[in-house]
Each structure stands twice: as structure tokens, then as C-alpha cells.
PDB file as gemmi writes it, atoms N, CA and C in Angstrom:
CRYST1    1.000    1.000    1.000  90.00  90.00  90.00 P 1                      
ATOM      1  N   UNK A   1      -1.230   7.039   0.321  1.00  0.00           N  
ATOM      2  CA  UNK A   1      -0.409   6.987  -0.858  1.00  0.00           C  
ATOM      3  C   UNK A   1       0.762   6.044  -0.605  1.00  0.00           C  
ATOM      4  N   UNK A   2       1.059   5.008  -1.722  1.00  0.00           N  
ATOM      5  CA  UNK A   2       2.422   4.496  -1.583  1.00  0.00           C  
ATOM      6  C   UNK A   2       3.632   4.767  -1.771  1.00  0.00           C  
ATOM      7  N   UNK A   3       4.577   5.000  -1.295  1.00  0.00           N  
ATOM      8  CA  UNK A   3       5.750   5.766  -1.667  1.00  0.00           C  
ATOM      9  C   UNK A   3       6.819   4.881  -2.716  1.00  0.00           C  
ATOM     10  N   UNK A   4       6.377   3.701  -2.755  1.00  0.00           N  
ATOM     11  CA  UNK A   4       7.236   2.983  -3.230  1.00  0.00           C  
ATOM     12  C   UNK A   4       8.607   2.783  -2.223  1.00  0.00           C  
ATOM     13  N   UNK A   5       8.391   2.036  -0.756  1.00  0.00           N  
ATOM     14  CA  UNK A   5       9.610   2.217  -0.085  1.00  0.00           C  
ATOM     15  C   UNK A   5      10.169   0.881  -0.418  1.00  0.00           C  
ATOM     16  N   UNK A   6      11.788   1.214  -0.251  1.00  0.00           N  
ATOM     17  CA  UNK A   6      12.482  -0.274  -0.741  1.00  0.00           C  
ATOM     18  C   UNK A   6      12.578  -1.291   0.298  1.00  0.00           C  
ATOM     19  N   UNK A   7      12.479  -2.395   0.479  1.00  0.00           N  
ATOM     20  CA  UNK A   7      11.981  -3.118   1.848  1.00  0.00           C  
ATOM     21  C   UNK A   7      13.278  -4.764   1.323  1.00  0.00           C  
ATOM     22  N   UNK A   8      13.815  -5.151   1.859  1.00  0.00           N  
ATOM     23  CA  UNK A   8      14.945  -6.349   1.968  1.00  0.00           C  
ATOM     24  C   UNK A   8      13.513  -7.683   2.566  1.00  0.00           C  
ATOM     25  N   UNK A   9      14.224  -8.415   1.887  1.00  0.00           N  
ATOM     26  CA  UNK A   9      13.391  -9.969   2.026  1.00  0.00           C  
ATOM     27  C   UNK A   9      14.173 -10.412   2.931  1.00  0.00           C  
ATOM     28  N   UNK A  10      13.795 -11.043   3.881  1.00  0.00           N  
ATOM     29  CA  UNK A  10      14.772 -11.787   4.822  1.00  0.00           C  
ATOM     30  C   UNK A  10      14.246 -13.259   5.462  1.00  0.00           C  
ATOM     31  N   UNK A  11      13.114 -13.162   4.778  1.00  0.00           N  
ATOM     32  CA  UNK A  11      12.112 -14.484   5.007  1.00  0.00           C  
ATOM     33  C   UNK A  11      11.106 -15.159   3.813  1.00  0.00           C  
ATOM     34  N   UNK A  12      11.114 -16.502   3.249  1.00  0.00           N  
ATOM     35  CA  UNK A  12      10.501 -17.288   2.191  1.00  0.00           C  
ATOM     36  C   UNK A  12       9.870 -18.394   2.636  1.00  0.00           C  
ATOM     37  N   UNK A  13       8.408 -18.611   2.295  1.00  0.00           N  
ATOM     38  CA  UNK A  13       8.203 -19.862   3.065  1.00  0.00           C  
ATOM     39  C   UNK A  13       6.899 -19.582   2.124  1.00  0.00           C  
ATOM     40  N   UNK A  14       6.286 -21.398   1.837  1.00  0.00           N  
ATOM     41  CA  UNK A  14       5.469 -21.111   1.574  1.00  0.00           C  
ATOM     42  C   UNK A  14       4.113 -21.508   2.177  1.00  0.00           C  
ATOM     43  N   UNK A  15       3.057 -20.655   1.387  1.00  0.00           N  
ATOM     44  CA  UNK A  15       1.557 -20.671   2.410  1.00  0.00           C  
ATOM     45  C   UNK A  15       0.817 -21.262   1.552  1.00  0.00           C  
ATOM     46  N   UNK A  16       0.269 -22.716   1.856  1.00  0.00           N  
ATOM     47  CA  UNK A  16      -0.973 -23.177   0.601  1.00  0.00           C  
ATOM     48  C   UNK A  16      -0.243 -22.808  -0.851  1.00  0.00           C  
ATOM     49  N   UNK A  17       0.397 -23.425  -1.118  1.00  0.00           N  
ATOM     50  CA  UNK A  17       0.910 -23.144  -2.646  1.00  0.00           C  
ATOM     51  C   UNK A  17       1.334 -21.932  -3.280  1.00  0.00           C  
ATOM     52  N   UNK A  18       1.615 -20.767  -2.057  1.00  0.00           N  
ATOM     53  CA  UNK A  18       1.604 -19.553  -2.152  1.00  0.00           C  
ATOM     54  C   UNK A  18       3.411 -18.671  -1.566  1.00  0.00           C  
ATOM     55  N   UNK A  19       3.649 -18.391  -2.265  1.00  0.00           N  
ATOM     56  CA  UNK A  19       5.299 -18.146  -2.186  1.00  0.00           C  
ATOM     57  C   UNK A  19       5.337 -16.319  -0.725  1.00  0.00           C  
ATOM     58  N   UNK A  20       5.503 -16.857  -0.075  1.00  0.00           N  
ATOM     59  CA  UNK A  20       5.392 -15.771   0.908  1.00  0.00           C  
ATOM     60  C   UNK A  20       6.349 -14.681   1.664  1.00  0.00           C  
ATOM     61  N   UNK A  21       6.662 -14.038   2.233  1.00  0.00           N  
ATOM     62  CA  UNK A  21       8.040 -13.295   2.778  1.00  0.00           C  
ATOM     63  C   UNK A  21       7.899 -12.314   3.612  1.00  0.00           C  
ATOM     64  N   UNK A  22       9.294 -12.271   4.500  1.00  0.00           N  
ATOM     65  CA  UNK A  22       9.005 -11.083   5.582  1.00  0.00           C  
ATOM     66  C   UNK A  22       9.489 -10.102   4.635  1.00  0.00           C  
ATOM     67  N   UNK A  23       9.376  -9.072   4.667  1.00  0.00           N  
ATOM     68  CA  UNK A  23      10.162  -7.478   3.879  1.00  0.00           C  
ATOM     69  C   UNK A  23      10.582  -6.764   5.230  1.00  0.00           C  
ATOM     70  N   UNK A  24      11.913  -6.767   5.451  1.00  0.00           N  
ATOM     71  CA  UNK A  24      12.501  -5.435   6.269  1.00  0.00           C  
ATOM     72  C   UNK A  24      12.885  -4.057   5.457  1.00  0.00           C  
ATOM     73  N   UNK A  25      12.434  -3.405   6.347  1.00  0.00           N  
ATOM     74  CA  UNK A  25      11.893  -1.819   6.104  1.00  0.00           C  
ATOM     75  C   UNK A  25      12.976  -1.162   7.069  1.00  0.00           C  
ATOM     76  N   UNK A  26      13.663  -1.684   8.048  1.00  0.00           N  
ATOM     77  CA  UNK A  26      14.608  -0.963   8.743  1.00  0.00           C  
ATOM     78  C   UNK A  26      13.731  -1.014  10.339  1.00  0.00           C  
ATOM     79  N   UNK A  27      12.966  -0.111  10.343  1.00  0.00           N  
ATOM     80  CA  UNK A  27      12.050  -0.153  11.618  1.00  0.00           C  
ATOM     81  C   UNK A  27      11.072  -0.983  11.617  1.00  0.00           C  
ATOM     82  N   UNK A  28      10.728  -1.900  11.057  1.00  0.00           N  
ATOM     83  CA  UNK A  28       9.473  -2.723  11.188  1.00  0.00           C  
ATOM     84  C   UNK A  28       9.501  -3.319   9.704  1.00  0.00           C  
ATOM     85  N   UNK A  29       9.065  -4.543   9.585  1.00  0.00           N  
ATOM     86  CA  UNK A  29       8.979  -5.951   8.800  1.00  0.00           C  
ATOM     87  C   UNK A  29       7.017  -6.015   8.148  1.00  0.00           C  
ATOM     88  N   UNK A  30       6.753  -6.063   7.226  1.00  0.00           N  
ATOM     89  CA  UNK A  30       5.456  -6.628   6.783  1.00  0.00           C  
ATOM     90  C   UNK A  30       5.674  -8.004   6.078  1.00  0.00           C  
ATOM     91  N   UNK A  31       4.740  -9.005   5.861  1.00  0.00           N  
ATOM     92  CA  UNK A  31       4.391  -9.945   5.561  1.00  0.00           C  
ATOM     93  C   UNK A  31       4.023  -9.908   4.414  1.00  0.00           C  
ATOM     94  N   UNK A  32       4.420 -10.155   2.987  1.00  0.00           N  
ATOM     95  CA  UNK A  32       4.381  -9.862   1.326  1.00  0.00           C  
ATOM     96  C   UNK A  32       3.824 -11.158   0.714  1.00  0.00           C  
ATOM     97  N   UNK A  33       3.311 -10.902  -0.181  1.00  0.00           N  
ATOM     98  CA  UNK A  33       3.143 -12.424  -1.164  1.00  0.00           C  
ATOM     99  C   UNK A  33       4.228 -11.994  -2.448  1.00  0.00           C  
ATOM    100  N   UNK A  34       4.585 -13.004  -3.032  1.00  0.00           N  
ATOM    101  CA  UNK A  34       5.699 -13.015  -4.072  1.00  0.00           C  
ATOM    102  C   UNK A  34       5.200 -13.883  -4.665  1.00  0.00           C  
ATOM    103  N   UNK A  35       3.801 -13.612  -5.100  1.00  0.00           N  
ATOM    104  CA  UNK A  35       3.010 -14.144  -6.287  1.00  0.00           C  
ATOM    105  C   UNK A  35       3.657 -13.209  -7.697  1.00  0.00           C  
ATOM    106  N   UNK A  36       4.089 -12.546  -7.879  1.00  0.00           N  
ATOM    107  CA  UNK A  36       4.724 -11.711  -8.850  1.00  0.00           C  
ATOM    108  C   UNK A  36       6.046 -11.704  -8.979  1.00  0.00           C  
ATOM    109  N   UNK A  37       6.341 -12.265  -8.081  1.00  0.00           N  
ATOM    110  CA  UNK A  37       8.025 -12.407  -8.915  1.00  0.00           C  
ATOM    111  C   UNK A  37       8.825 -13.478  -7.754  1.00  0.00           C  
ATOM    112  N   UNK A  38       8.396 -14.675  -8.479  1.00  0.00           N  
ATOM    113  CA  UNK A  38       8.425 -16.099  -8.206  1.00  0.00           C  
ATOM    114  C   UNK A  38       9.960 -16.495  -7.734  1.00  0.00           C  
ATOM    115  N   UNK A  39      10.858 -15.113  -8.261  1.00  0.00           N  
ATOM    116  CA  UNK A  39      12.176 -16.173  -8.101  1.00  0.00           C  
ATOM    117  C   UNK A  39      12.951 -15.266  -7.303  1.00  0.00           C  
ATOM    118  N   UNK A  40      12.559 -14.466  -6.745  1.00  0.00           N  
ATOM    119  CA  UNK A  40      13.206 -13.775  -5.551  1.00  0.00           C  
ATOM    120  C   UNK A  40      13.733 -13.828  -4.460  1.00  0.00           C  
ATOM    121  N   UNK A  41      14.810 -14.065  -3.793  1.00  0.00           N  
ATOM    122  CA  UNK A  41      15.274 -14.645  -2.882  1.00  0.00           C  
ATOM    123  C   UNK A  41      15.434 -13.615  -1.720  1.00  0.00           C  
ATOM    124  N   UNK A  42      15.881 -14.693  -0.838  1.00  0.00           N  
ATOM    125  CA  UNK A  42      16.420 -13.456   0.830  1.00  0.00           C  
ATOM    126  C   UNK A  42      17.676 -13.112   0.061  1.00  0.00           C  
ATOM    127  N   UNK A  43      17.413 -11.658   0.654  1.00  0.00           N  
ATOM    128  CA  UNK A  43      18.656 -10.741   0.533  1.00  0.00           C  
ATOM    129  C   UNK A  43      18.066  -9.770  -0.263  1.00  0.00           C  
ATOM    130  N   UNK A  44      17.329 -10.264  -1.371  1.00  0.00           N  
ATOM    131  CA  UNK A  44      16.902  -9.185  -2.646  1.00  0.00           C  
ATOM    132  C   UNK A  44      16.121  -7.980  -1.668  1.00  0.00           C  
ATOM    133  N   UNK A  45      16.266  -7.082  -2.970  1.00  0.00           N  
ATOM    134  CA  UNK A  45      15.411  -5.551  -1.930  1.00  0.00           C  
ATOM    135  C   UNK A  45      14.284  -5.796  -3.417  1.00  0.00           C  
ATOM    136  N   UNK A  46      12.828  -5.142  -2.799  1.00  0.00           N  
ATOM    137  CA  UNK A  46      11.392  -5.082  -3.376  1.00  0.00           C  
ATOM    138  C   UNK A  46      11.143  -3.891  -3.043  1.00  0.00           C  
ATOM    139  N   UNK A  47      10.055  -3.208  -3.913  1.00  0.00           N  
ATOM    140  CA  UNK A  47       9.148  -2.169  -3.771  1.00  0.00           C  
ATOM    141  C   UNK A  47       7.867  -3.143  -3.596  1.00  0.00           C  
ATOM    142  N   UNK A  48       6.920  -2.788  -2.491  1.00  0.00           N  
ATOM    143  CA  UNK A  48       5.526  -3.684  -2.471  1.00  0.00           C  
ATOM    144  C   UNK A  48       4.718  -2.454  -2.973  1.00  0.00           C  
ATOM    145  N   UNK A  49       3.752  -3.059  -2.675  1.00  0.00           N  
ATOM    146  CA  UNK A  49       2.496  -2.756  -3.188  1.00  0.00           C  
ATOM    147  C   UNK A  49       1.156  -3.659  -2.921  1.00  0.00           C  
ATOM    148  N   UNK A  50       0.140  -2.926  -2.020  1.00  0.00           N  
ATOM    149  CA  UNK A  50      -0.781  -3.473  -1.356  1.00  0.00           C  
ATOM    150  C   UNK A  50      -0.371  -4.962  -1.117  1.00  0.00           C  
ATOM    151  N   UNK A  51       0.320  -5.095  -0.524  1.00  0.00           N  
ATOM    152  CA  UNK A  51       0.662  -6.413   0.168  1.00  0.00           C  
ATOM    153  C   UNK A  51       1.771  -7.465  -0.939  1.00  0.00           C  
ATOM    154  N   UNK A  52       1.897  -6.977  -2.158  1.00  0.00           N  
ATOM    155  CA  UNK A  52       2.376  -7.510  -3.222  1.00  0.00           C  
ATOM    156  C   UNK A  52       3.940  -7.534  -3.814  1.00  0.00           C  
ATOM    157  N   UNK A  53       5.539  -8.581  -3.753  1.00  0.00           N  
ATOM    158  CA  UNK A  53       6.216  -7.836  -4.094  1.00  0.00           C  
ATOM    159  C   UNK A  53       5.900  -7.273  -5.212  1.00  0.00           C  
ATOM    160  N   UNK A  54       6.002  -6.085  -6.002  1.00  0.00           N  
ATOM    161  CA  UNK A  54       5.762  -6.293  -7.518  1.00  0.00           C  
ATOM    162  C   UNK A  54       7.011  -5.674  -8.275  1.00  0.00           C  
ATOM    163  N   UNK A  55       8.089  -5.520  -7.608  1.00  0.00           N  
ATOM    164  CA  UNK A  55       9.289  -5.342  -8.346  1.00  0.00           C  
ATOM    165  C   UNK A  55      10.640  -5.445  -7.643  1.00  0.00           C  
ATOM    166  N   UNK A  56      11.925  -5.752  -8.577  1.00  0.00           N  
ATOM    167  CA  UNK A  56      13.035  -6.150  -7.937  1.00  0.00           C  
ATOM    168  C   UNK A  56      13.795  -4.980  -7.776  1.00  0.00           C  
ATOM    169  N   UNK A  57      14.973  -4.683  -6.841  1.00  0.00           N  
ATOM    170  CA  UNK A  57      15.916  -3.635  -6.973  1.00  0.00           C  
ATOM    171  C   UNK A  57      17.376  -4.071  -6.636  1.00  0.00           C  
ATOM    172  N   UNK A  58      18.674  -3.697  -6.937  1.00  0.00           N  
ATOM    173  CA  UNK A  58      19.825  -4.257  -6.820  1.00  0.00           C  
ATOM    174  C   UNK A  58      19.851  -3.277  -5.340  1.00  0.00           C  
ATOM    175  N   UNK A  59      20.486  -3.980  -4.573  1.00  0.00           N  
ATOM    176  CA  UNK A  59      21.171  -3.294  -3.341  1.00  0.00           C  
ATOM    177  C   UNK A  59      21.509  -1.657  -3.397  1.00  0.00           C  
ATOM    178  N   UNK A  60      22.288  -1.195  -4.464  1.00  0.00           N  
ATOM    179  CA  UNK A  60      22.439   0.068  -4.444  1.00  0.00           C  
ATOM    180  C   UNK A  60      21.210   1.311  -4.977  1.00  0.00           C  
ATOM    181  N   UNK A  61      20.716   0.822  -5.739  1.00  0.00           N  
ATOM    182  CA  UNK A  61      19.772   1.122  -5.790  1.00  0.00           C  
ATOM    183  C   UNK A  61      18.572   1.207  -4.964  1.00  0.00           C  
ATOM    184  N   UNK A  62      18.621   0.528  -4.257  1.00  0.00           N  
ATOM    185  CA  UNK A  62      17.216   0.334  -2.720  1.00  0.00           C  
ATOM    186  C   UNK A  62      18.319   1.397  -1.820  1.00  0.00           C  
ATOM    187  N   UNK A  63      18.873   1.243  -1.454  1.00  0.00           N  
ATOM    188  CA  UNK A  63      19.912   2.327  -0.761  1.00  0.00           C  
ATOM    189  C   UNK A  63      20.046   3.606  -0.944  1.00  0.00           C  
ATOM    190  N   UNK A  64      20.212   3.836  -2.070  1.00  0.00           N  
ATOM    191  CA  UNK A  64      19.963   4.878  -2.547  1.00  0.00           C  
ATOM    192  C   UNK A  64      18.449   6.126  -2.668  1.00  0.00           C  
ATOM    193  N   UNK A  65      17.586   5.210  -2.946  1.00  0.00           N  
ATOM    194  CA  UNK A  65      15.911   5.295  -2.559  1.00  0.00           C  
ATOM    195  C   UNK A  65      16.014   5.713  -1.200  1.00  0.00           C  
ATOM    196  N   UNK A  66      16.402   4.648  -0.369  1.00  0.00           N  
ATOM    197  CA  UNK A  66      15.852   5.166   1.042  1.00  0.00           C  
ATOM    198  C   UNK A  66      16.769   6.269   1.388  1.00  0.00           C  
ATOM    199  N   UNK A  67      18.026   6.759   0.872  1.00  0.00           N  
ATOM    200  CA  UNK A  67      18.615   7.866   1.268  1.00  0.00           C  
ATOM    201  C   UNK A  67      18.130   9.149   1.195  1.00  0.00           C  
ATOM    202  N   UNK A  68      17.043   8.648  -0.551  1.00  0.00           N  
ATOM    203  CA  UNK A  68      16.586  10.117  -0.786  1.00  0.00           C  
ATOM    204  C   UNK A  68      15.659  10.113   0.043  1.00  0.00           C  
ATOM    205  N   UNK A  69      14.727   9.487   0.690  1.00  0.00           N  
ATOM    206  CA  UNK A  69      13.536   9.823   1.186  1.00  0.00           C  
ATOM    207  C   UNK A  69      13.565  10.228   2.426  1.00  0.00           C  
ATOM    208  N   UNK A  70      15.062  10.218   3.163  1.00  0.00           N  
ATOM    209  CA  UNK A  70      15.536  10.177   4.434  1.00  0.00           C  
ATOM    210  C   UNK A  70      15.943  12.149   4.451  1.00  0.00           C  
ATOM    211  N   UNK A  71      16.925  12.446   3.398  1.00  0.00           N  
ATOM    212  CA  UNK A  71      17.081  13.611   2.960  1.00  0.00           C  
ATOM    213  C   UNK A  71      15.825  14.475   2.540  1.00  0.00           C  
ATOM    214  N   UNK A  72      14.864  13.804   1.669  1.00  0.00           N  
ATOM    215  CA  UNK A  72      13.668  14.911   1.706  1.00  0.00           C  
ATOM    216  C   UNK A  72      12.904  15.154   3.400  1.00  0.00           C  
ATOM    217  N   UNK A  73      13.271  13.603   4.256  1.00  0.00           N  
ATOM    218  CA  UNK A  73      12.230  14.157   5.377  1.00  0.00           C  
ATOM    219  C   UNK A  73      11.177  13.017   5.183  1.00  0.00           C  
ATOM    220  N   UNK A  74      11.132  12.647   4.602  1.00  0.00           N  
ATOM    221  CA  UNK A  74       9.808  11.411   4.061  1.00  0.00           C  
ATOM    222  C   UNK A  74       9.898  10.514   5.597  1.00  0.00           C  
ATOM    223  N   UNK A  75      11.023  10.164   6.617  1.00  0.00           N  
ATOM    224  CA  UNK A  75      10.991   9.358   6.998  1.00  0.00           C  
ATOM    225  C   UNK A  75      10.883  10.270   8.545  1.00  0.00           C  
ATOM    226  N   UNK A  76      10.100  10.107   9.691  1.00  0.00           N  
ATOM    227  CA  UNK A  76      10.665  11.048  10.776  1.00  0.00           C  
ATOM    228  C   UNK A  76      11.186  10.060  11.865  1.00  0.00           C  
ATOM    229  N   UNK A  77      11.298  10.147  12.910  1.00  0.00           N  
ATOM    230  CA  UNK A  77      12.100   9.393  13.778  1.00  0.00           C  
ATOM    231  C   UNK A  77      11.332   8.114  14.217  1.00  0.00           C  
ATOM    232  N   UNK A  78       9.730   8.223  14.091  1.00  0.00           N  
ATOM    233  CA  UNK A  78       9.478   7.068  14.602  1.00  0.00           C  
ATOM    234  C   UNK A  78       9.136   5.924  13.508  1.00  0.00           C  
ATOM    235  N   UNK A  79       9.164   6.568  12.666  1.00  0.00           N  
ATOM    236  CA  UNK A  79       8.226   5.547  11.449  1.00  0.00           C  
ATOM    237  C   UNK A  79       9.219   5.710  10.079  1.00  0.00           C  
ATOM    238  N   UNK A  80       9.684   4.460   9.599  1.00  0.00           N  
ATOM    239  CA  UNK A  80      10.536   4.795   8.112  1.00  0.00           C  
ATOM    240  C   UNK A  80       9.765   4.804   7.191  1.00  0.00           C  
ATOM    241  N   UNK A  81       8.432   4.843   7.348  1.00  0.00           N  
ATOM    242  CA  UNK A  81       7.474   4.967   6.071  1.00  0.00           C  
ATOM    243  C   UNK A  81       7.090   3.582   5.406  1.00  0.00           C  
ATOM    244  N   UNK A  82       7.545   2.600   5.809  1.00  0.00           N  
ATOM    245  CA  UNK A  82       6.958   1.298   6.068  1.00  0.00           C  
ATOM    246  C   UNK A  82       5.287   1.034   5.380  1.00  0.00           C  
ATOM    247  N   UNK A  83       4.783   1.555   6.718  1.00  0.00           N  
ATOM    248  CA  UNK A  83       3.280   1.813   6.798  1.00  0.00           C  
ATOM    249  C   UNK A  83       2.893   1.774   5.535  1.00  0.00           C  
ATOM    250  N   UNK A  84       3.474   2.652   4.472  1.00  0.00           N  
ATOM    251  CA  UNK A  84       2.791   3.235   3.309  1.00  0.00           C  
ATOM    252  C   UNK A  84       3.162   2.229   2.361  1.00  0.00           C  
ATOM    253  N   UNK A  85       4.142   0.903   2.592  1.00  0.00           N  
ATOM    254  CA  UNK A  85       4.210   0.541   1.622  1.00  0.00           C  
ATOM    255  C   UNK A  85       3.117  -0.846   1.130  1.00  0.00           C  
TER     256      UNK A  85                                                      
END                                                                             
């Protein structure tokens, strides 16, 4: 299941005509396509989806997300839930 975790862009480059990015997650980074939302820059926070950004979030808002999921327990010490996104 995806949790929808909020993940920070900190990398843009592109692949074959293809708009690409690292996503930090806090404990570990995945590799995104930003075929869906073309004008997204480093710094912005994303929710992915199977490899996809497919939506934007303002800073407090991504912050806020990962607080709750930290408070329910969603996240345990070794893994921030990354994985799932």
C-alpha cells in the first residue's frame, strides 16, 4: 500500500527527454520521473506514486504529513516509510 509519504526534490536532470529527480524521504532518497508535473523544482516536497511525482505540497504541509505519520507510528526506527512510496 502507498501511504502517500511526502518526499523533498533535491535533484533535476534530464533522461532522454525525460524530466527526472532524486526525492528525499529523510532516511533514504528514490529516483522519480516528473513526467506529471513539469515545473517542479529542488526544494519542492511531492507525494509519488509508483515511481511518479504526481502531486505538489508547500513545505508546511509535507511537514506536517510526516509528523502525523511519525505520531501514529507509521514510521519505526529503521525505515521512514519511504519504501511504500
Amino acid at each position: 500500500m502507498c501511504l502517500g509519504i511526502p518526499g523533498r526534490v533535491t535533484a533535476i536532470w534530464d533522461a532522454g527527454g525525460t524530466r527526472m529527480s532524486t526525492v528525499d524521504y529523510g532516511n533514504s532518497s528514490k529516483t522519480v520521473c516528473l513526467a506529471y508535473l513539469p515545473d517542479i523544482d529542488v526544494g519542492d516536497y511531492t507525494i509519488v506514486h509508483a515511481g511518479f511525482a504526481i502531486s505538489r505540497l508547500d513545505e508546511a504541509s509535507a511537514l506536517q504529513t510526516r509528523q502525523m505519520f511519525n505520531d501514529l507510528g507509521i514510521f519505526d526506527d529503521d525505515d521512514d516509510g519511504a519504501a511504500s512510496a
